[in-house]
VEXDREN-2710 file (C-alpha; in Angstrom, 1 decimal):
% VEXDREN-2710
k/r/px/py/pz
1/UNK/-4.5/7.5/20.8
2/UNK/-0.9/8.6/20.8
3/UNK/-1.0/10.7/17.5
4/UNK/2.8/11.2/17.8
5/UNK/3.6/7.5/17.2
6/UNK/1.0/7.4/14.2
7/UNK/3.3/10.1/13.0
8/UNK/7.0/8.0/13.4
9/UNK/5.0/5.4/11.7
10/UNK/3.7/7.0/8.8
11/UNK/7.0/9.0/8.2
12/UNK/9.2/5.8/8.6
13/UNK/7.7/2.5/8.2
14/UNK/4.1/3.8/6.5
15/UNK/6.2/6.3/3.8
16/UNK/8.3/3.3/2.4
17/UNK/5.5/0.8/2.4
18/UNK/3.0/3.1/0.6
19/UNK/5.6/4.5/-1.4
20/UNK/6.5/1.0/-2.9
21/UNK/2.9/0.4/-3.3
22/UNK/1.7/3.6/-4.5
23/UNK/5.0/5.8/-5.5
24/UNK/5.5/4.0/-9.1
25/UNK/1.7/5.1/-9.9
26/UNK/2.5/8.4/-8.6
27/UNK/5.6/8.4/-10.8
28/UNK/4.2/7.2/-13.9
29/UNK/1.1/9.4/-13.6
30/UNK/3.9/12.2/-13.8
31/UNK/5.4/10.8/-16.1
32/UNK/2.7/10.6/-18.7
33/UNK/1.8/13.8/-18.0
34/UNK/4.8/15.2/-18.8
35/UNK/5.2/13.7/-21.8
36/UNK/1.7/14.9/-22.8
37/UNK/2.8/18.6/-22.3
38/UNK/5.6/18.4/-23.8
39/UNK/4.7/15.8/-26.4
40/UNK/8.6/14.5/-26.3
41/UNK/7.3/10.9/-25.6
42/UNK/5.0/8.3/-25.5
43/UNK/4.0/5.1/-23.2
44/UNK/5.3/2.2/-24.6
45/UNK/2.7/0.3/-27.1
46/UNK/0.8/4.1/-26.7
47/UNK/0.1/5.5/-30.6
48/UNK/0.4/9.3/-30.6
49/UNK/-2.4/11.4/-28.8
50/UNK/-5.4/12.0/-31.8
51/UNK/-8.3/14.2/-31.3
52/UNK/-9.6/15.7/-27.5
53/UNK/-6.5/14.7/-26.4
54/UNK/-4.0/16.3/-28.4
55/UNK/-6.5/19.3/-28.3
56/UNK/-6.1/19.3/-24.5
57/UNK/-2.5/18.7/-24.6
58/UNK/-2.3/22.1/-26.9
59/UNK/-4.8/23.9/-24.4
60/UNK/-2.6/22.7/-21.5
61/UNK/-0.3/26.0/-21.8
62/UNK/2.5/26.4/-19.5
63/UNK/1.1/30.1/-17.5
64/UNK/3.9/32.8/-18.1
65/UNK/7.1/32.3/-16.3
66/UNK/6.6/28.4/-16.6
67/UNK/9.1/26.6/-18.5
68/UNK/8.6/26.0/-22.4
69/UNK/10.0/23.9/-24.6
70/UNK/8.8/25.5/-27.7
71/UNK/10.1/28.9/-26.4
72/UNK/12.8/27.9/-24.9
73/UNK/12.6/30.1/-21.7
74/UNK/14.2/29.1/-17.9
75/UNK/11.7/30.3/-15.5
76/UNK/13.1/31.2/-12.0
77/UNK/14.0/28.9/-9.7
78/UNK/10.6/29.0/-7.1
79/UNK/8.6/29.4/-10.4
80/UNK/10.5/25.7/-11.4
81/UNK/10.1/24.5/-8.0
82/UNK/6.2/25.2/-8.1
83/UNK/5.7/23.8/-11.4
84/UNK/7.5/20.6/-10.6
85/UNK/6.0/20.2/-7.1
86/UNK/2.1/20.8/-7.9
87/UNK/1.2/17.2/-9.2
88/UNK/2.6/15.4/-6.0
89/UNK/1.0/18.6/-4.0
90/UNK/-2.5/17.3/-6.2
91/UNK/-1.7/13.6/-5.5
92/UNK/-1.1/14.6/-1.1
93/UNK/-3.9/16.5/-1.2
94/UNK/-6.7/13.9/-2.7
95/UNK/-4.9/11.1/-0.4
96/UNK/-5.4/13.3/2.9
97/UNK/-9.3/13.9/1.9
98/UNK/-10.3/10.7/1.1
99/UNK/-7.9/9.1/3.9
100/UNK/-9.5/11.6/6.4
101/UNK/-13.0/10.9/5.7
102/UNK/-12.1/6.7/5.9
103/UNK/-10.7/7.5/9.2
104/UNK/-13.7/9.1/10.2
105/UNK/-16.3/6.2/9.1
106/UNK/-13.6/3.7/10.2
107/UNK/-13.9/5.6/13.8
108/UNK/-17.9/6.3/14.3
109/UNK/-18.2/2.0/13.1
110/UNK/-15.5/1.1/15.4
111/UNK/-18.1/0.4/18.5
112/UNK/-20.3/-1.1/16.2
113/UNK/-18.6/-3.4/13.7
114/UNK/-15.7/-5.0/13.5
115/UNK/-13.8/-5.9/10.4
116/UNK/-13.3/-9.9/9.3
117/UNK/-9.7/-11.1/8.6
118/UNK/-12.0/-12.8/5.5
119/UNK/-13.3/-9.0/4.6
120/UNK/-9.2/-7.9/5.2
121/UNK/-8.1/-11.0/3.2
122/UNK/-10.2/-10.0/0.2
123/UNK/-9.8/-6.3/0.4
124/UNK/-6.0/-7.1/-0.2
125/UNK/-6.5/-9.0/-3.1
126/UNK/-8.6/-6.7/-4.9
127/UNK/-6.3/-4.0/-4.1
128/UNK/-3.4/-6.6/-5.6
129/UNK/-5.8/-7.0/-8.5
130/UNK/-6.1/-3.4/-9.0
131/UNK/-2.5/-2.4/-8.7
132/UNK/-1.3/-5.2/-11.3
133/UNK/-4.3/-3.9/-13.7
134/UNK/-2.0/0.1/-13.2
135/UNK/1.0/-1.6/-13.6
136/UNK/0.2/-3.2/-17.2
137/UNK/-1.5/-0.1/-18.2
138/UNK/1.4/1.5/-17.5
139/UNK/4.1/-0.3/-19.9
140/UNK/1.2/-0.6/-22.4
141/UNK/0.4/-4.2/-22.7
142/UNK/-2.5/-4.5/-25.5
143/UNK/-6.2/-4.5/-23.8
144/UNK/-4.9/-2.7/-20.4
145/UNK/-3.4/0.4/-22.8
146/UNK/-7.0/2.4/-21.9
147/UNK/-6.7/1.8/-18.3
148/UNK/-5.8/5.8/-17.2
149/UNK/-6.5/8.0/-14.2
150/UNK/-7.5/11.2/-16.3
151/UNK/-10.0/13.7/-14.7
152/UNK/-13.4/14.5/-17.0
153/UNK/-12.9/17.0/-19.6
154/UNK/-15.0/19.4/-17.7
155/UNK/-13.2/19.5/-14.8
156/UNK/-10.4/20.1/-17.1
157/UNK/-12.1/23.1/-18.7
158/UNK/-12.5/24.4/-14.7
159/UNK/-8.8/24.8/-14.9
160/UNK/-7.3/25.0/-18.4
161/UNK/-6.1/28.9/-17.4
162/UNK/-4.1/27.5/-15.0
163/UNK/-1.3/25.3/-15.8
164/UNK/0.1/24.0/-12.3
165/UNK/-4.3/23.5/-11.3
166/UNK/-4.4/21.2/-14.2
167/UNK/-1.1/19.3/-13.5
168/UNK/-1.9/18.7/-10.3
169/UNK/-6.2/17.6/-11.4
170/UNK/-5.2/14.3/-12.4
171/UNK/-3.0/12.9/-9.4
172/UNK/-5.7/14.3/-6.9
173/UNK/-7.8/12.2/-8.5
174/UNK/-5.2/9.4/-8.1
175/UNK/-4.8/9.9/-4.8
176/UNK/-8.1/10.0/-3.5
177/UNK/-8.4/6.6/-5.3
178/UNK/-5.2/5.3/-3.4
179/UNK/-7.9/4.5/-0.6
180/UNK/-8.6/2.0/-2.5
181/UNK/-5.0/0.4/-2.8
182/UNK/-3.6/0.4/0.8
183/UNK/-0.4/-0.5/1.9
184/UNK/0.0/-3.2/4.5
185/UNK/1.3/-0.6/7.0
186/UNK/-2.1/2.1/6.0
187/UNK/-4.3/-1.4/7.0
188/UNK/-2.9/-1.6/10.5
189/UNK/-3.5/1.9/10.5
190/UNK/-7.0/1.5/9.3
191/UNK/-6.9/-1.3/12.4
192/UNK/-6.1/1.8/14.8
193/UNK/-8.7/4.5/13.2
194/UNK/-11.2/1.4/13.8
195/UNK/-10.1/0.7/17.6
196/UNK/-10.5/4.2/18.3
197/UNK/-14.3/3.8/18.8
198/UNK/-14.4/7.5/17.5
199/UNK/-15.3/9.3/14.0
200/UNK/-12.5/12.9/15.5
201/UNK/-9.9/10.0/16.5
202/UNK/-10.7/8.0/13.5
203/UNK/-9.9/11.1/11.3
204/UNK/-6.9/12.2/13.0
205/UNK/-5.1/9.3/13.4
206/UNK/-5.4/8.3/9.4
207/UNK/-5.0/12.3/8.7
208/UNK/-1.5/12.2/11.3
209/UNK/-0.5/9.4/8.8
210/UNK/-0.8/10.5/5.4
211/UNK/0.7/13.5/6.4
212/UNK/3.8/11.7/7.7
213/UNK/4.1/10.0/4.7
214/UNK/4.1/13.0/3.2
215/UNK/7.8/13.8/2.6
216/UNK/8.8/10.7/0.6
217/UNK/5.9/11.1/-1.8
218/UNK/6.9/14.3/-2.0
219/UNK/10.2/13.2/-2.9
220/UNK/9.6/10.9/-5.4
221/UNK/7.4/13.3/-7.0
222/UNK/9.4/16.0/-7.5
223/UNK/12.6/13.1/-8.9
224/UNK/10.0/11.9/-11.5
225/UNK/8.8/15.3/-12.9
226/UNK/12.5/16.1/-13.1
227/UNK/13.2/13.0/-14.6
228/UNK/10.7/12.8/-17.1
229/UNK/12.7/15.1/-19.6
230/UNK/15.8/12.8/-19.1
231/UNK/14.7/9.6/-19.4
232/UNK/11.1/10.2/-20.7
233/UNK/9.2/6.8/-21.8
234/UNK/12.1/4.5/-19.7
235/UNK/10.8/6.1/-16.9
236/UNK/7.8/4.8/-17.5
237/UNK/9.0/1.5/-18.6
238/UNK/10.7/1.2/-15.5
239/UNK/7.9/2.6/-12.9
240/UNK/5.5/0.3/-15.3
241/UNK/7.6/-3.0/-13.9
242/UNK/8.0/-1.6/-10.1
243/UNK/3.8/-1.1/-10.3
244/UNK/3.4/-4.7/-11.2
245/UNK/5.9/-6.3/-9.6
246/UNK/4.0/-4.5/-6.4
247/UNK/0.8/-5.4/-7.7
248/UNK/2.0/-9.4/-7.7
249/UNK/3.3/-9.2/-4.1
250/UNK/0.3/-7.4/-2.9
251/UNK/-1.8/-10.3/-4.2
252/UNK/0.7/-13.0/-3.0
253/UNK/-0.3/-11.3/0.8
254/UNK/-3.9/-11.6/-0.2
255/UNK/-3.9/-15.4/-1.7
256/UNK/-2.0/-16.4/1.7
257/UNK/-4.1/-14.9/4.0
258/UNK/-6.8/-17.1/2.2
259/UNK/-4.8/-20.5/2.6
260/UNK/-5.2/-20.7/-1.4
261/UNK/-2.7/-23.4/-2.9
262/UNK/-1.2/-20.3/-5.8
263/UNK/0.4/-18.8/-3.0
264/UNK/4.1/-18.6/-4.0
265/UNK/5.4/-20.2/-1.0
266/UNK/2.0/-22.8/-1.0
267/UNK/2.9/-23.3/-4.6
268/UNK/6.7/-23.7/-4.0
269/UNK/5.8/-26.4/-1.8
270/UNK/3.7/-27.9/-3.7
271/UNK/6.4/-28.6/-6.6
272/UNK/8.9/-29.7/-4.4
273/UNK/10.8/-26.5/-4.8
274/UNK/10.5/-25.5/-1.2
275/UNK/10.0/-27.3/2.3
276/UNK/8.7/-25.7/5.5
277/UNK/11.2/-24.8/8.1
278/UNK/11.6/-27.4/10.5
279/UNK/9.6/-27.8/13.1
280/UNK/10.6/-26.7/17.0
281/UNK/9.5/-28.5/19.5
282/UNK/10.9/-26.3/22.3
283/UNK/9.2/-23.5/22.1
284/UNK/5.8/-25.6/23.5
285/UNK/5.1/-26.5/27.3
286/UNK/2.6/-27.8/29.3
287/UNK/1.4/-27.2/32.5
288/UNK/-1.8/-28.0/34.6
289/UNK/-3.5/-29.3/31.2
290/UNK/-2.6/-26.5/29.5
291/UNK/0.1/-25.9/26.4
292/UNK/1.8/-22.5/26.0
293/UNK/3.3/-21.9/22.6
294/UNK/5.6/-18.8/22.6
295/UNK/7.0/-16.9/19.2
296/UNK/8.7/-13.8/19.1
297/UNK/7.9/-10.9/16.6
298/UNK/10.4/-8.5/15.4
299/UNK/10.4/-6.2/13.1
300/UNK/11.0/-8.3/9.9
301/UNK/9.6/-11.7/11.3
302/UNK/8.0/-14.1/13.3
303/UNK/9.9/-16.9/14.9
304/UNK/10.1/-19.7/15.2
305/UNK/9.1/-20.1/11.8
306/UNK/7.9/-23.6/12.3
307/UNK/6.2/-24.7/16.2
308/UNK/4.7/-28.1/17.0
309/UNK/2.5/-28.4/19.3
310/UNK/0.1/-31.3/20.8
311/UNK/-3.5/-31.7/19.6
312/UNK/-6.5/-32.4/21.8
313/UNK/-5.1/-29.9/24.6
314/UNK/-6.2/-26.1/25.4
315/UNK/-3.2/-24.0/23.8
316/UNK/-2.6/-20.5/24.6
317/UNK/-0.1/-18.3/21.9
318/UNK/2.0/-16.0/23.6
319/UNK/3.4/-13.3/21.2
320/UNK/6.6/-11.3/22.7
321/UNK/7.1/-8.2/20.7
322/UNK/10.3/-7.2/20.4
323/UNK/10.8/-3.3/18.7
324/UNK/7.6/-4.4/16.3
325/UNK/6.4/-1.6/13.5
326/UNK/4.8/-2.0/10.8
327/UNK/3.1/-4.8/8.6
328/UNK/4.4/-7.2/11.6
329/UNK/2.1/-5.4/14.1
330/UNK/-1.4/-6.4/12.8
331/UNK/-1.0/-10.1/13.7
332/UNK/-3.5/-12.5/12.4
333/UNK/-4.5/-15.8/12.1
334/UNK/-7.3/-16.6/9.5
335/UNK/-8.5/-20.0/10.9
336/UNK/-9.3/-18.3/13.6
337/UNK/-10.5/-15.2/12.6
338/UNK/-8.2/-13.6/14.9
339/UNK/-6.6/-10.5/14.7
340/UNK/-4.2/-8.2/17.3
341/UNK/-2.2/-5.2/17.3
342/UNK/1.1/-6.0/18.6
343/UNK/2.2/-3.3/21.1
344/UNK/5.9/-2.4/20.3
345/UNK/7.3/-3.9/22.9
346/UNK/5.3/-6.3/25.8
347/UNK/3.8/-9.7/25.0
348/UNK/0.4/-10.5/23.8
349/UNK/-2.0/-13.5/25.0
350/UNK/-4.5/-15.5/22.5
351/UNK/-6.3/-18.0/23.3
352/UNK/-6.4/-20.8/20.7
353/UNK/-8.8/-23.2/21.9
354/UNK/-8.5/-26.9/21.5
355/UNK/-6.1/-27.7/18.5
356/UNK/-6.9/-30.4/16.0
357/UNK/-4.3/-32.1/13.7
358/UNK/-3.0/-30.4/11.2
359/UNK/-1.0/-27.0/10.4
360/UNK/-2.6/-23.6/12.0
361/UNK/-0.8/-20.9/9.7
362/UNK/-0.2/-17.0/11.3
363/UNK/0.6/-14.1/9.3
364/UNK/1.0/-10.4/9.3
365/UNK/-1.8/-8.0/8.1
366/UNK/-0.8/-8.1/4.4
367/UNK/0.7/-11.4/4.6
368/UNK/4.1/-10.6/3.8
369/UNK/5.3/-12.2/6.8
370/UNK/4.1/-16.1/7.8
371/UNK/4.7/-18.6/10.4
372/UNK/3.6/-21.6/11.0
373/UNK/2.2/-23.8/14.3
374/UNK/2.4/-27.9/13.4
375/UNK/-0.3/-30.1/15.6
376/UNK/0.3/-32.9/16.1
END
């Protein structure tokens, strides 16, 4: 397990996929909180904090040195920096833990079980689901406006002394639930920590990850909290739409991986308002009895998009990578039930059997990227 390349990916391809995923609950978590403290603002649709909540907001006390608005003291700079840095330092924290101990089940089941594209397929679409449920909490729509990550009031009461402990309660919380939510580079991840046969490797390679995607979070974490007194409820107008518009595309993956007809591009087709790419017929040969289909994967797509092929002959897929990260690695073909990591660079064999008529679709892991073999 080369813990180094688990690294590149999480800092590059894992910390913008989980960011555009994850980040706008991140930022709107912040946000709210923010607002709470300050009580400058309110979500949109939100009425104005009553009862334990308003009390909580008035216990939440900045510690002395922290900024206040009432008081209308500039702490130091590293007393700023702190402040504005502990919820993302919360939300890195709960992530690491609860992706850690994943990595570690995912590791000591690895020589035992093995993961379905099916159970993958509807993973995604619960965490879709669950994202587009954040995202419409988060601009308020009536029936979603009680849908908040928010830590018990006693744990709150463990902490009230302590202003940056409390700040930072509620995104630990959120991101030991962002196991639940993964990214479509995290589940090739996930695909690794499984591989790895064991609970130590399983660990490290999820914990290498997190930690790599570490700086952008932190990033974005630190631009919110700073924002928040700026734009104060835009901001969370605006992370509010970036959460669902997440949420929908993480569900689109799901709803392809499982052939259903409200896929947007199914859909699309289905009204006319889109056609499949045509279909290449060079990209097929025979030899001996045998057909060999060859596609190319780079790092934005699979191509040909379209292949035919012949039916009623034993068909081997050949898959040349070429400078393949990410959600492109985890290839997989539903029908099937087939799933590969794509090395970087090399090609990989898969065995397709006998073809009948019809259209065999392949995908990446999230199913964000498609292609499709035509038999006829």
């Amino acid at each position: 397990m080369n813990l180094a390349t688990v690294l590149v990916t999480g800092l590059f391809a894992g910390g913008v996929s989980c960011a555009a995923v994850q980040g706008g609950l991140l930022t709107g978590l912040i946000t709210r909180q923010h607002a709470a403290a300050t009580g400058s603002a309110r979500l949109p649709g939100r009425p104005p904090a009553r009862g334990r909540h308003s009390a909580r907001a008035q216990r939440a006390r900045p510690r002395p040195g922290a900024y206040s608005p009432q008081a209308g003291r500039e702490p130091d700079w590293h007393t700023r920096l702190g402040d504005d840095l502990a919820p993302v330092g919360g939300f890195l924290a709960g992530k690491l833990v609860s992706h850690v101990l994943l990595g570690a089940l995912l590791g000591a089941a690895g020589s035992v079980v093995e993961l379905s594209v099916d159970a993958r397929t509807w993973l995604q679409i619960g965490a879709g689901l669950l994202i587009v449920l954040f995202g419409l909490a988060q601009l308020g729509v009536p029936g979603f406006r009680r849908v908040v990550v928010e830590p018990p009031a006693s744990w709150t009461k463990i902490v009230r002394r302590r202003a940056r402990s409390q700040a930072a309660l509620a995104p630990a919380l959120l991101g030991l639930a962002t196991v639940l939510i993964p990214c479509g580079v995290t589940l090739s991840v996930e695909a690794l920590a499984l591989a790895s046969g064991s609970a130590l490797a399983g660990a490290a390679t999820m914990g290498v990850f997190v930690l790599g995607t570490g700086p952008l979070f932190a990033v974005l974490g630190y631009a919110a909290r700073r924002a928040a007194t700026a734009w104060r409820s835009r901001l969370a107008v605006v992370t509010g739409l970036v959460v669902l518009a997440m949420g929908l595309y993480t569900l689109n993956g799901g709803l392809q991986l499982a052939g259903s007809p409200l896929a947007a591009g199914r859909l699309a087709e289905s009204l006319g308002l889109a056609r499949p790419p045509a279909a290449d017929t060079a990209a097929a040969s025979t030899t001996e009895g045998r057909q060999t289909v060859e596609i190319t994967a780079r790092a934005d797509s699979y191509s040909p998009g379209n292949v035919q092929v012949r039916a009623g002959v034993p068909t081997t897929l050949i898959v040349h990578s070429d400078d393949v990260r990410g959600c492109i690695q985890s290839f997989v073909i539903p029908d099937r039930d087939v799933e590969e990591i794509l090395p970087a660079q090399g090609d990989t064999t898969i065995d397709l059997g006998v073809l009948e008529p019809g259209r065999l679709r392949y995908a990446c892991g999230m199913g964000m990227y498609t292609g499709l073999i035509t038999v006829v």
